[in-house]
C-alpha positions as a printed Julia matrix, in Angstrom:
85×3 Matrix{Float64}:
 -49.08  -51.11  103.43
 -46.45  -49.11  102.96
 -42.46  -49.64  103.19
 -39.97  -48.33  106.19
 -37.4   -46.8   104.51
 -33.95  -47.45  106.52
 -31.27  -45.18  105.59
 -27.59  -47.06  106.36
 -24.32  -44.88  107.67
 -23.01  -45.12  104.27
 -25.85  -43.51  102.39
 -26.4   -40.63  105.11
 -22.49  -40.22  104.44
 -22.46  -40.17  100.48
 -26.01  -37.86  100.95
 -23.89  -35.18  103.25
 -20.94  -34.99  100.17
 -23.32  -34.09   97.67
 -24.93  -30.37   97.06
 -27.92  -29.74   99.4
 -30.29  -29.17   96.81
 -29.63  -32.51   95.32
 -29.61  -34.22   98.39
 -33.21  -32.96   99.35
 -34.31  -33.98   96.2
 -32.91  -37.77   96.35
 -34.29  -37.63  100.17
 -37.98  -36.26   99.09
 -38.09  -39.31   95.85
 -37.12  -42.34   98.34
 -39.41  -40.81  101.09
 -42.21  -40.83   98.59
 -40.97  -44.26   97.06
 -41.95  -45.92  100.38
 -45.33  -44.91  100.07
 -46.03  -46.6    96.51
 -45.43  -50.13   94.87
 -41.92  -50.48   94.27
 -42.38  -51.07   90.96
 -39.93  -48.1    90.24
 -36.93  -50.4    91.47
 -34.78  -51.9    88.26
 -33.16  -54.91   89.32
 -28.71  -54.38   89.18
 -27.39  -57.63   87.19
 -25.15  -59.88   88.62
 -26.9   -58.86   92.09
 -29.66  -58.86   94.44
 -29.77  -54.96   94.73
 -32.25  -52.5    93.25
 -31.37  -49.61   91.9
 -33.74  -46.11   91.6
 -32.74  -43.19   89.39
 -32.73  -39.54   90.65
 -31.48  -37.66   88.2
 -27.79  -37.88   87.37
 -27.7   -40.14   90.91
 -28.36  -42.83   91.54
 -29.41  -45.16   94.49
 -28.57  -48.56   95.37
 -31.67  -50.42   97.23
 -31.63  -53.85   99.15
 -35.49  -54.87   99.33
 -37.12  -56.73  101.78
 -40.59  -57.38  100.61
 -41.55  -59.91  103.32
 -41.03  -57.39  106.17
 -41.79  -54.46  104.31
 -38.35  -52.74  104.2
 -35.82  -50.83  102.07
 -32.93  -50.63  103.26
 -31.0   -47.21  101.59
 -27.26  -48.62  100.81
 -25.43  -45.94   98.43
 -26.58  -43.0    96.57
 -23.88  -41.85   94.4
 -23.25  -40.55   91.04
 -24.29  -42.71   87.84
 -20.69  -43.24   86.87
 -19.59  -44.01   90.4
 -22.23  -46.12   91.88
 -21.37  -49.32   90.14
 -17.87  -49.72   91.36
 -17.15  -52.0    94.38
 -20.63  -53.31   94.89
């Protein structure tokens, strides 16, 4: 069964301040991420996030395997995406 992928305010916010291209991108790899194991999640330390890499971006994940959701919290640069979580 696959996941429901729930995108937050936040992430549709950070998504409209990067360039289109890369935004379609990020949107196509979580799409698709809800349709496989998500065994492509990395656990963030110190937290009970996931994180999944898209290139330079990255995309902060809270994972709710009993219900079968992902909830999409941040998807922001590599360098940024750590700060304030």
């Amino acid at each position: 069964m696959a996941f429901e992928i729930i995108w937050t305010d936040r992430s549709k916010k950070d998504l409209k301040l990067i360039d289109k291209i890369i935004a379609l991108r990020i949107i196509d790899k979580v799409e698709s991420l809800g349709c496989l194991d998500v065994v492509f999640l990395e656990k963030v330390e110190g937290t009970d996030y996931c994180k999944f890499r898209v290139g330079q971006y990255r995309v902060l994940i809270e994972k709710f395997p009993a219900t079968k959701k992902l909830f999409i919290l941040k998807v922001r640069h590599r360098k940024k995406i750590y700060k304030n979580i």
